[in-house]
C-alpha positions as CSV (number, residue, x, y, z in Angstrom):
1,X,12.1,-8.4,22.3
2,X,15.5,-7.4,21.3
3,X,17.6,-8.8,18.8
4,X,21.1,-8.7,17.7
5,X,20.1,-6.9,14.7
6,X,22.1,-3.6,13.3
7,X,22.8,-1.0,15.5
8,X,22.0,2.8,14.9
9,X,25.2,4.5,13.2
10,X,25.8,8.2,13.4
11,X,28.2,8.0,10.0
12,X,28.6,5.6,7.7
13,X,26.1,4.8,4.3
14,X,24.1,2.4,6.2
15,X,20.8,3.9,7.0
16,X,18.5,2.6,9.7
17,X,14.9,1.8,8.6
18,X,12.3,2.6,11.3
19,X,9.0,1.5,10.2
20,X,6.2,3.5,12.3
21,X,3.1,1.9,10.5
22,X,1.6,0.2,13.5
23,X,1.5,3.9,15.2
24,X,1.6,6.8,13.1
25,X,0.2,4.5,10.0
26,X,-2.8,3.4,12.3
27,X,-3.9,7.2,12.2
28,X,-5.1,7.0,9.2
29,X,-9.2,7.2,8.9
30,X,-10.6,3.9,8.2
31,X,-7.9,2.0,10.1
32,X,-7.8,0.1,13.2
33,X,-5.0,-3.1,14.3
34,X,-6.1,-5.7,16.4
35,X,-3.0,-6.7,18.2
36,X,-3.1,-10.2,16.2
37,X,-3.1,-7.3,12.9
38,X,0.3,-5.9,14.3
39,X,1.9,-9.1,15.3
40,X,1.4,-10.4,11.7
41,X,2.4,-6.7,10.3
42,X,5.4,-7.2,12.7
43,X,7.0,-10.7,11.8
44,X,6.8,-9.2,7.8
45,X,8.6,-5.9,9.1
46,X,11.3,-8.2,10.9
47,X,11.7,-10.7,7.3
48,X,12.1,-7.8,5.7
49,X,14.4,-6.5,7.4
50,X,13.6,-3.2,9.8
51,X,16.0,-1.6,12.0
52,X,13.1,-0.6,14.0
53,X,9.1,-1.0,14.4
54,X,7.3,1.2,16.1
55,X,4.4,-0.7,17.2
56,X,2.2,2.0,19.9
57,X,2.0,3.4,22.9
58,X,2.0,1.1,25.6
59,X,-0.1,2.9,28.7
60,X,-2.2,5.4,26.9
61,X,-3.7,2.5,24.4
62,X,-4.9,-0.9,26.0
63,X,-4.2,-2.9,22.6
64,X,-1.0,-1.5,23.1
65,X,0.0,-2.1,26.2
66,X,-1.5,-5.4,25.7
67,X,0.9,-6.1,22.4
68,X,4.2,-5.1,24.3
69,X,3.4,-8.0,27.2
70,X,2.7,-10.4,24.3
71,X,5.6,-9.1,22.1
72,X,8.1,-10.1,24.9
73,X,7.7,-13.9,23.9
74,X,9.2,-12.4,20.2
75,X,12.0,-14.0,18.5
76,X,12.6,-10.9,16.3
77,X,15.7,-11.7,13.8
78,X,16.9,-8.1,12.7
79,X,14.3,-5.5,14.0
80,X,13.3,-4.0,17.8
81,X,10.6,-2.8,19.3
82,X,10.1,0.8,20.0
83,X,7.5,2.0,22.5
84,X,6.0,5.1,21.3
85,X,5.2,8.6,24.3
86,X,6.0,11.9,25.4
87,X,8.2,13.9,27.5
88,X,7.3,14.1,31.1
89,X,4.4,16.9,31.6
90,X,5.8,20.3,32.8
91,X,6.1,20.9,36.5
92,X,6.7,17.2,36.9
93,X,9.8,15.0,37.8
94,X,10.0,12.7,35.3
95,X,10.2,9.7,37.8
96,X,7.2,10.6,39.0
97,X,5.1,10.7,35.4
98,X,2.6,7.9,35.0
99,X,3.2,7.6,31.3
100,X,7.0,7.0,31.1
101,X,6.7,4.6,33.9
102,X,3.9,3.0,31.1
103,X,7.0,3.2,28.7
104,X,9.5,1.6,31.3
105,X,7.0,-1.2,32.1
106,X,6.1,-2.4,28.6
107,X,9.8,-4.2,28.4
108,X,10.4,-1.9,25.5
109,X,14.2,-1.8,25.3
110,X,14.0,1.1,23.1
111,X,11.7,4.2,23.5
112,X,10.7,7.0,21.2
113,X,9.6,10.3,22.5
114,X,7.9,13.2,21.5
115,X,9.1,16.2,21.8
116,X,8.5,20.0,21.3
117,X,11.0,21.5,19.2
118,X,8.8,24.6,17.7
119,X,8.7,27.4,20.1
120,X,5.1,28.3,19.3
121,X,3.8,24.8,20.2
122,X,5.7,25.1,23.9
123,X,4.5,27.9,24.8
124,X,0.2,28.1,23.3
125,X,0.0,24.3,23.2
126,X,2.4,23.0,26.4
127,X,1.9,26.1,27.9
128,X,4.8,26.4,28.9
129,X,8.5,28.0,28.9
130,X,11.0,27.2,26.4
131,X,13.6,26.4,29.3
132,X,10.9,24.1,31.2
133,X,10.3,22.2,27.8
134,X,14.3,21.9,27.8
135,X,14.3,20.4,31.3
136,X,11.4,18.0,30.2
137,X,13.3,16.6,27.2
138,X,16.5,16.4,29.4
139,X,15.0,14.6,32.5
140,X,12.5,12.2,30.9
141,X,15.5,11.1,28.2
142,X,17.8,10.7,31.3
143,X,15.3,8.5,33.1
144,X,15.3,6.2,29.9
145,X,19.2,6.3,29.6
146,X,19.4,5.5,33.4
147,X,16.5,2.1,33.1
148,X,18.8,0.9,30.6
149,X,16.8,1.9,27.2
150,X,17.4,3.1,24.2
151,X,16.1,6.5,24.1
152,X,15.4,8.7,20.7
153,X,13.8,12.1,20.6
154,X,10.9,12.8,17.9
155,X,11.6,17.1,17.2
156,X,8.1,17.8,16.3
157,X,7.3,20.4,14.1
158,X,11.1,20.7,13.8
159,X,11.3,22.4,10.7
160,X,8.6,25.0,11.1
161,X,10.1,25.8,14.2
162,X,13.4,26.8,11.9
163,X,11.9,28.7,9.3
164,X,9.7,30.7,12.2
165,X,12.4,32.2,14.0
166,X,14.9,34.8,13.3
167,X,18.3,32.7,14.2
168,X,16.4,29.1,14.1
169,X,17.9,28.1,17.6
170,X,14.9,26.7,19.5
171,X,15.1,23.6,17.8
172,X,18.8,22.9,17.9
173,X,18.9,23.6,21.5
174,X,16.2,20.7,22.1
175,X,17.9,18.1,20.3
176,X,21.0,19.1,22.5
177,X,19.3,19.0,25.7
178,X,18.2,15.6,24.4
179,X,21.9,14.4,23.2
180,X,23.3,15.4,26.5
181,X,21.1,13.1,28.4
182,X,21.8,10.4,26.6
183,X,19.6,10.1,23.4
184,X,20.9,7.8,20.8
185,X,19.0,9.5,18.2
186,X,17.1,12.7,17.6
187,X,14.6,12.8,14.5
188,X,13.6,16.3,12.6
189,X,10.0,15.9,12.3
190,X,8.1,17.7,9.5
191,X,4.6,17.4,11.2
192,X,3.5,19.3,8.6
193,X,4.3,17.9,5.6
194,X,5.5,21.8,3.9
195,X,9.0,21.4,4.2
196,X,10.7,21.4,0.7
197,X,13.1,19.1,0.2
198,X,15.9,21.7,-0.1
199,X,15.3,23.1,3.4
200,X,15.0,20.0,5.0
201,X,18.2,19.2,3.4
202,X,20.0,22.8,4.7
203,X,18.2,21.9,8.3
204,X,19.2,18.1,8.7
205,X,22.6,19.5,7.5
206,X,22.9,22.0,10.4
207,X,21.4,19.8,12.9
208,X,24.2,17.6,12.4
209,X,26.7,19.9,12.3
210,X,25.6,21.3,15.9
211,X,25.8,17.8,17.3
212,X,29.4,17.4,16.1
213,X,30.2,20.8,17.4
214,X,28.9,20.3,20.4
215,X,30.9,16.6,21.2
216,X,28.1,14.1,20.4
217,X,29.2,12.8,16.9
218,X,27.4,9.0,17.8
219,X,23.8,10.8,18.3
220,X,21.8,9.7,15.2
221,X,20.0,12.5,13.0
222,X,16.5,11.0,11.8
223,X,14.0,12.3,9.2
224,X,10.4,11.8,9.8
225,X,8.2,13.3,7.1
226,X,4.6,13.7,6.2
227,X,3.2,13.7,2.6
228,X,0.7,16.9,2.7
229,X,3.0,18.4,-0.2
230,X,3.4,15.4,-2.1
231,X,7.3,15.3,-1.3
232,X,7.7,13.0,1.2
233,X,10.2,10.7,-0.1
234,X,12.1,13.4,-1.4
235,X,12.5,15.0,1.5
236,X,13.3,12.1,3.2
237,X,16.3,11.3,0.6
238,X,17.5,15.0,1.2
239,X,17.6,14.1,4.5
240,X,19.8,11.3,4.0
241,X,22.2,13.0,1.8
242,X,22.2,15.7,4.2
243,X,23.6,13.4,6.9
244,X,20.5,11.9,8.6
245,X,21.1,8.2,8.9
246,X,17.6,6.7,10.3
247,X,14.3,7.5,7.8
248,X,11.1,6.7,9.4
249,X,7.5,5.9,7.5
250,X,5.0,3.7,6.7
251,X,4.4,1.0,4.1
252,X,2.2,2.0,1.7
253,X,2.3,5.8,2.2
254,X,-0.2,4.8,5.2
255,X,-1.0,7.2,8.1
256,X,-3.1,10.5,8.3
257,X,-4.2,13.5,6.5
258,X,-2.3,12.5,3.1
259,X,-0.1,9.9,4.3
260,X,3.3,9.5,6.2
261,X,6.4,8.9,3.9
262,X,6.2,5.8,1.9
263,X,9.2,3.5,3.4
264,X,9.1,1.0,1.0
265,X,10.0,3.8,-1.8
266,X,12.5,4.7,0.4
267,X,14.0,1.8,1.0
268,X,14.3,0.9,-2.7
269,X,15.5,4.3,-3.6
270,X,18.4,3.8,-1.2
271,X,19.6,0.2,-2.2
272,X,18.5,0.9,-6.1
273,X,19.7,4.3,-6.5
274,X,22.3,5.9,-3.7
275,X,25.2,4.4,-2.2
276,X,23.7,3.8,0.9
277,X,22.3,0.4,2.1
278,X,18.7,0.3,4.3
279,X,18.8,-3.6,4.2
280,X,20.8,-5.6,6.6
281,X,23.1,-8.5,5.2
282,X,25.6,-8.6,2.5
283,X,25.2,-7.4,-1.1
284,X,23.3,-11.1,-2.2
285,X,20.9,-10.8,1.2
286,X,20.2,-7.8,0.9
287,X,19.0,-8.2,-2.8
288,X,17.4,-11.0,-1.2
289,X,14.9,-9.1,0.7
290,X,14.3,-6.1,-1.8
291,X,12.7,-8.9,-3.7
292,X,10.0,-9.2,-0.9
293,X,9.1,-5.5,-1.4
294,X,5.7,-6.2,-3.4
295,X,4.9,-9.1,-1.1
296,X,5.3,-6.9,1.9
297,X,3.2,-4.0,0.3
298,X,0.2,-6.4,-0.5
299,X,0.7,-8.4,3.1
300,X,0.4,-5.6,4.8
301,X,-2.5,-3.7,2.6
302,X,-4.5,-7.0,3.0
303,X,-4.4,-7.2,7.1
304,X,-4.9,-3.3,6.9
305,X,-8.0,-3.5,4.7
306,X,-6.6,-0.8,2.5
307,X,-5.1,-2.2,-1.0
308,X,-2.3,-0.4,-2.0
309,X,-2.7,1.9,-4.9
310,X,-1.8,0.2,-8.0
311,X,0.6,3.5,-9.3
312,X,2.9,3.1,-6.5
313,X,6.7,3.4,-7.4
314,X,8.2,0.0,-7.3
315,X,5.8,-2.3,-5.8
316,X,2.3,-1.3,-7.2
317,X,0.4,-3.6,-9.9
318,X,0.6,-1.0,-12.7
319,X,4.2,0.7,-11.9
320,X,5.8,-1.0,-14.5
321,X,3.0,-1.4,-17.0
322,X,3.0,0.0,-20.4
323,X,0.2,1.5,-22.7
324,X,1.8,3.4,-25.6
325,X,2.2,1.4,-29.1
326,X,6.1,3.7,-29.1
327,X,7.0,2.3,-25.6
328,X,6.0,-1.4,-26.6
329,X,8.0,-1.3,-30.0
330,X,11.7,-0.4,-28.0
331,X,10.7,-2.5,-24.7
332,X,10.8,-5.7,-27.7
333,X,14.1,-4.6,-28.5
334,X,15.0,-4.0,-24.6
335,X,12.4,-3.7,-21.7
336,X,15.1,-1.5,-20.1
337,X,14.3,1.0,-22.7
338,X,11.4,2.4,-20.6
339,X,11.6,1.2,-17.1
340,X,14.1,2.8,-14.8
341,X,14.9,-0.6,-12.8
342,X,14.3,-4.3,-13.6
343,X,10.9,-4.8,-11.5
344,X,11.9,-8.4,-10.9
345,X,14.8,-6.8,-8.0
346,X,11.8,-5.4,-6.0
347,X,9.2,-8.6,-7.0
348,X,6.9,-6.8,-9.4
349,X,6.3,-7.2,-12.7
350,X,6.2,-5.8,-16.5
351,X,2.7,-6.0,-17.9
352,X,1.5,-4.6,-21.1
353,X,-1.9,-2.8,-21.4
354,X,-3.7,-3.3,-24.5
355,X,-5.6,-0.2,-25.5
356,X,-6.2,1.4,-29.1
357,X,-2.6,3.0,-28.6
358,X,-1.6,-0.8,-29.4
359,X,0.2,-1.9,-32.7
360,X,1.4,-5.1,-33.1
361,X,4.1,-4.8,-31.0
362,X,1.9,-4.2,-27.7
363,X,0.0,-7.2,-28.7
364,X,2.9,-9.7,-29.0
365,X,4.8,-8.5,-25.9
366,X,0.9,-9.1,-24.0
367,X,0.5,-12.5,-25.6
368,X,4.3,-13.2,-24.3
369,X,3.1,-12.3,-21.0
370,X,-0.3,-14.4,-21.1
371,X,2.0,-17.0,-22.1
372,X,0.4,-17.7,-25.8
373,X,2.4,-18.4,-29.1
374,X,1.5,-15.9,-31.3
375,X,5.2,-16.2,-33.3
376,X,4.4,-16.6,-37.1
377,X,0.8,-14.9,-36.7
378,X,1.8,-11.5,-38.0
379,X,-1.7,-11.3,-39.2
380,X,-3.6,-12.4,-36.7
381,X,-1.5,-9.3,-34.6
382,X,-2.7,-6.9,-37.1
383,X,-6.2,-8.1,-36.6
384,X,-6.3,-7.9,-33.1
385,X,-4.8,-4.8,-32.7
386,X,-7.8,-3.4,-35.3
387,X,-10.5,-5.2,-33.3
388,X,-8.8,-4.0,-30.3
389,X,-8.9,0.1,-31.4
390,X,-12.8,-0.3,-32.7
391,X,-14.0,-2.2,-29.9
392,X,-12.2,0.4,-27.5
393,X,-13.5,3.5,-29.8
394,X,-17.3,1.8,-28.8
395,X,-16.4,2.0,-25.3
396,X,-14.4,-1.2,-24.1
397,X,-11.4,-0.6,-22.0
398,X,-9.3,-3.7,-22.3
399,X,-5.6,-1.6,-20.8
400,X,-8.3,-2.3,-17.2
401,X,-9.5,-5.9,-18.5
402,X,-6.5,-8.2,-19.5
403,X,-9.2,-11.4,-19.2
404,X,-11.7,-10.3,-22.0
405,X,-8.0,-9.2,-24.3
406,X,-7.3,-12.7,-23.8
407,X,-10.5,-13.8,-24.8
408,X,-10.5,-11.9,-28.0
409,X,-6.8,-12.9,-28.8
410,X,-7.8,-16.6,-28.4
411,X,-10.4,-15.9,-30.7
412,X,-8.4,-14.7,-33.4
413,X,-6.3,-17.4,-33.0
414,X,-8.9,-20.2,-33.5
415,X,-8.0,-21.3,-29.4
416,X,-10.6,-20.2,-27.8
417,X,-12.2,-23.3,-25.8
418,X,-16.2,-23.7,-26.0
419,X,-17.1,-24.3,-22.1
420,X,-20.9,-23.5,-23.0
421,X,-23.6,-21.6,-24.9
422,X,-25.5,-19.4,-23.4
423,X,-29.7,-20.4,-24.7
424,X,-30.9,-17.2,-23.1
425,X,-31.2,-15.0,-19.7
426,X,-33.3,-13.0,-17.7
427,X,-33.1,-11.0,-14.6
428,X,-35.7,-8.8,-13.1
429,X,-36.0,-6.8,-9.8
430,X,-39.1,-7.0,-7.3
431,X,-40.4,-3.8,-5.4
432,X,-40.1,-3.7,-1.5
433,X,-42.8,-5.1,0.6
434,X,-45.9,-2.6,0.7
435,X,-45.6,-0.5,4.2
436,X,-41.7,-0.5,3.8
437,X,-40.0,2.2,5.1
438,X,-37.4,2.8,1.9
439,X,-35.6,5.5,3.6
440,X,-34.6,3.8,6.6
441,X,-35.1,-0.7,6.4
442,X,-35.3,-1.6,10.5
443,X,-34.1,-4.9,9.8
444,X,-30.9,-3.9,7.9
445,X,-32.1,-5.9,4.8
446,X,-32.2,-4.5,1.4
447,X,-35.3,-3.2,-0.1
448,X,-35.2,-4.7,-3.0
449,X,-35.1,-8.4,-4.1
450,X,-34.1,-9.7,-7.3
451,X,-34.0,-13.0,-9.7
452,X,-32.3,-14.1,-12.8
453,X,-32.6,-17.2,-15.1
454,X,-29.9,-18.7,-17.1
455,X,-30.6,-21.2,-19.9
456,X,-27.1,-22.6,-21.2
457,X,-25.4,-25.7,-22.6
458,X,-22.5,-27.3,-21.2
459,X,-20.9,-31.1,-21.5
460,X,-23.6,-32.2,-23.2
461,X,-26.7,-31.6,-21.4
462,X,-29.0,-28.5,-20.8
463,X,-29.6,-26.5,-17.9
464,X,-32.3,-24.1,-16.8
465,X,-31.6,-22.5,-13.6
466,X,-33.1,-19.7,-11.2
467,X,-31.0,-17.4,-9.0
468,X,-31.9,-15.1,-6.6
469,X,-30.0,-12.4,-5.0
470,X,-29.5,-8.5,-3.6
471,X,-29.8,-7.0,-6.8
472,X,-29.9,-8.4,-10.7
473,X,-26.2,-8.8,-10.7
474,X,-26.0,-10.7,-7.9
475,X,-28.7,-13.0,-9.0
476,X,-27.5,-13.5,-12.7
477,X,-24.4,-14.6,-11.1
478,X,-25.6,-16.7,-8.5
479,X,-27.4,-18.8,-11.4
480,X,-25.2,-18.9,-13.5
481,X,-22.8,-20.3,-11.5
482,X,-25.2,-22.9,-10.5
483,X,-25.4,-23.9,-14.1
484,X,-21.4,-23.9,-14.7
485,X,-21.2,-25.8,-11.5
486,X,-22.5,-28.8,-12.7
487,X,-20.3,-29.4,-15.0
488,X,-17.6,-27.5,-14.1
489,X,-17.2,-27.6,-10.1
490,X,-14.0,-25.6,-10.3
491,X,-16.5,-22.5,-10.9
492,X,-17.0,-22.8,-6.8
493,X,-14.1,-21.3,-6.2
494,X,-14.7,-17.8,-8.1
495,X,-15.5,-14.6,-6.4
496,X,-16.9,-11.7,-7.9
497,X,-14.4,-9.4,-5.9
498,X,-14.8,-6.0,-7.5
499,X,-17.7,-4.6,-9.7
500,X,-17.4,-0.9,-11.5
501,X,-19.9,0.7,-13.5
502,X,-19.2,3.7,-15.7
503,X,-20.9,6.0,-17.9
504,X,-19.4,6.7,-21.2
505,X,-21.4,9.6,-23.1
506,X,-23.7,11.1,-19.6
507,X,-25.2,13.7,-21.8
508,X,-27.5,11.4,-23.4
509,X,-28.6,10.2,-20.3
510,X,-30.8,7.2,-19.5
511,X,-30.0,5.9,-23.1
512,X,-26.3,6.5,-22.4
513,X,-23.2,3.7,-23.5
514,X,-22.6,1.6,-19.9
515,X,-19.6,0.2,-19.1
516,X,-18.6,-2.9,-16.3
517,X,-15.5,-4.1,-15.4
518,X,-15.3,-6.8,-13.1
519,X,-12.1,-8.2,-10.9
520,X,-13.0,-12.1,-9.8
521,X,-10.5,-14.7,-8.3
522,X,-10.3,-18.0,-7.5
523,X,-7.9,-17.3,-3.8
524,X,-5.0,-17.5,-5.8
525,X,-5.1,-15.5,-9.7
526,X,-7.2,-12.8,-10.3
527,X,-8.5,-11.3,-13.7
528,X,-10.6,-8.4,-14.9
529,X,-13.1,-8.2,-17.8
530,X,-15.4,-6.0,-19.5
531,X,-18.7,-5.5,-20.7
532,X,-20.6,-2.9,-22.5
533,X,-24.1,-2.2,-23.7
534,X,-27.4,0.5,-23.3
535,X,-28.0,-1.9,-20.3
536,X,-26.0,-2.0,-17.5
537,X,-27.5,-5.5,-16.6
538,X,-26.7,-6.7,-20.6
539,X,-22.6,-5.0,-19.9
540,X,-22.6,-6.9,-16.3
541,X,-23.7,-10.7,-18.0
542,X,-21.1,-9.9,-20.6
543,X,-18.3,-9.1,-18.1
544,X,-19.8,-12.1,-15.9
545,X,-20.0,-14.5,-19.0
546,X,-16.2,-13.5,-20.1
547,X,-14.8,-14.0,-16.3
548,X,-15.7,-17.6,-15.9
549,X,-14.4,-18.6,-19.3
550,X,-11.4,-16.8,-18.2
551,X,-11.2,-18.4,-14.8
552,X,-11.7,-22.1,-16.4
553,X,-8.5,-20.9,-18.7
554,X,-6.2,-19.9,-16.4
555,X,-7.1,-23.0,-14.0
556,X,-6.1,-25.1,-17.3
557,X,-9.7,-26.6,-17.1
558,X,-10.4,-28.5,-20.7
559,X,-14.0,-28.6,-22.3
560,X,-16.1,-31.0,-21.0
């Protein structure tokens, strides 16, 4: 499992990225890795270039103790392993304690473990004296040291243990207990998530002072933060400017409560912004792999089942997009104007969202990006950006549907291709079965069935075509895509992957202004449109209607 990666440096502007998303991240409600999920979350980690991975605790977890026997067969190219435990249990030798012999047998060659740093949590939740806790630290690191391991110390709670006392030794004296016994690393935990990023700053700065003081200059100072205060990341970079020189977190802000610190953030911060490096390789590699960053952050939100949020700094699908009519004007003179890096150097990129905030400007610099001419059309600009403002002032949202803008920009231009025409449609919904229980369906089925017909026109001949499905949506798309398919067999390949109804003026309720967006792909673009009506079944076929034109567009699929 080891690798001839970079080492951990005390000094220096290099700072070691230690990715804990297959542990800490995996505490996070609604999320669960097979051990296949973590070796394909591993091999990204390890392109992208992590110091460190985290990846469980081998002996109190099967799955993970199953992963490190498996992970031993890895050709890892700049990242290691860490197993993930705790301190021997007090009263006990550490050579007796079950779970660091777990921690030994995994193959691990470097092991992480917990620690007690807060005085409060030794004695109510170890139950246990400050001294013993200082001889647990001491022994179980030693053990490691002696097998040959890489041994860092996670201070839990280190901060609150600080700020609780009256001279704030407790915590100082741990991470020296763990230093003399060999630790390569000790890493200030805020458990929390309340420290501010000024005292984790004055902390980190006087944890690293006591380890030079005291003769152990090569022991690493970490930073592991929590996101319950919304300043993870800047604690984190306080930490590093204060001397700490490994960050831990979590792609995508993963892990529980409100999240661990967002690494990728991090990690661009530091190559982007600081004069420290979090990359390995020279100035050209490591640009290399900060292009990856987005990849990573969708890789890794796919296997997890979570999609990243689309606001997050750097890497999410709307951090560089642009609304304002001002902002679009000056980002046509220079996109630089409004976006604090190019998006390209982490693999994102600029989009424009139309919206009635638009002037021409927004709509030229989204045509650019759609990849349609509209030079010379000065006109046609001012048109759309009219339609654009009354169509959004009766309730479409086209900044959230970038297919139907497209649509109604091809329009104006006279492009717009004529795939089919629509004769007429139907849908209608049929009650459950008399004697069904509507509370509680035994067989899992829904209680409702419904059925649409679509009458259309396309390449020529005429089609009439009934659908059936869990819900009028459902069955208005299942036939018409039956229809399209004969003619068009690309259609297939669309999915409807996201479906959102709103309510635009509630107070007039059931006779209230519906909205529907829709998100469908084909496995490899995907594109959003919009519908609106009194009905939320008329808004849907107008979304639906607008998505497969769209799809056929962007698949460069001609009239037939």
């Amino acid at each position: 499992m080891g690798t001839d990666g970079a080492t951990l440096s005390a000094g220096g502007d290099a700072v070691a990225i230690y990715d804990t998303t297959l542990r800490d991240g995996a505490q996070q409600q609604g999320v669960s890795f097979t051990v296949e999920d973590k070796l394909a979350i591993i091999a990204l980690l390890d392109e992208l270039g992590a110091a460190y991975i985290e990846a469980g605790w081998p002996g109190a977890i099967p799955k993970d103790t199953e992963l490190f026997a498996r992970a031993r067969e890895l050709d890892l190219a700049t990242a290691r392993l860490v197993a993930f435990g705790s301190t021997c249990r007090p009263g006990a030798h550490a050579a007796e304690d079950p779970g660091l012999r777990a921690l030994l047998d995994s193959g691990a060659d470097v092991i992480t473990l917990v620690a007690k740093s807060d005085p409060r949590h030794v004695e109510r939740a170890l139950r246990t004296t400050l001294e013993e806790n200082l001889r647990m630290v001491a022994d179980s690191t030693a053990l490691l040291v002696g097998a040959d391991r890489e041994a860092m110390v996670d201070l839990e709670h280190f901060f609150d243990g600080l700020g609780r006392q009256a001279d704030g030794a407790y915590g100082i004296e741990v991470a020296l207990a763990a230093a003399r016994a060999g630790a390569g690393a000790v890493i200030a935990c805020d458990t929390n998530g309340g420290a501010l990023p000024g005292v984790i700053a004055g902390s980190v700065a006087r944890l690293r002072r006591a380890l030079d003081a005291a003769g152990h200059p090569d022991c690493v100072v970490g930073i592991h933060t929590h996101d319950d205060s919304g300043l993870a990341v800047a604690g984190a970079m306080a930490a590093v400017e204060a001397g700490a020189r490994q960050v831990q977190g979590c792609v995508n802000g993963m892990g529980e409560r409100t999240g661990n610190a967002e690494l990728l953030t991090i990690i661009a911060n530091l190559e982007l912004k600081t004069r420290f490096t979090a990359l390995p390789g020279d100035e050209a590699e490591r640009a290399r792999r900060l292009v990856e960053l987005s990849r990573i952050s969708r890789s890794v939100g796919e296997i997890a089942n979570r999609a990243p949020s689309t606001r997050q700094a750097y890497v999410g699908a709307k951090a560089f997009a642009h609304k304002a009519g001002l902002h679009a004007s000056a980002i046509r003179v220079d996109p630089d104007f409004y976006q604090h890096v190019d998006p390209a150097r982490v693999g994102n990129t600029m989009s424009m969202l139309v919206s009635e905030m638009a002037g021409r400007a927004s709509i030229e610099l989204k045509a650019r990006e759609l990849g349609i001419d509209t030079s010379g059309e000065g006109d046609v600009l001012g048109r759309v950006a009219e339609a654009v403002k009354a169509r959004e002032a009766a309730g479409y949202a086209y900044d959230a549907a970038d297919g139907s803008f497209e649509l109604l920009l091809r329009h104006a231009l006279g492009e717009l291709p004529d795939y089919f025409r629509v004769e007429s449609w139907q849908a209608s919904v049929r009650a459950a079965p008399a004697g069904a229980d509507r509370f509680l369906p035994v067989d899992g089925s829904t209680l409702t069935q419904a059925e649409a017909t679509v009458r259309l026109h396309a390449g020529g001949r005429r089609f009439a075509v009934l659908g059936e499905g869990n819900g009028p949506v459902n069955a208005l798309d299942a036939a018409l895509c039956d229809a399209l398919a004969e003619v068009y067999p690309e259609i297939r390949a669309f999915e409807l992957t996201d479906y959102k109804v709103r309510i635009l003026d509630a107070e007039r309720g059931t006779r209230s202004i519906i909205r529907v967006l829709i998100d469908l792909t084909d496995g490899e673009r995907t594109w959003s449109t919009v519908g609106v009506g009194t009905d939320i079944v008329e808004a849907t076929w107008e979304a639906l209607t607008d998505g497969h034109v769209v799809g056929l567009l962007r698949a460069g699929v001609a009239p037939r």
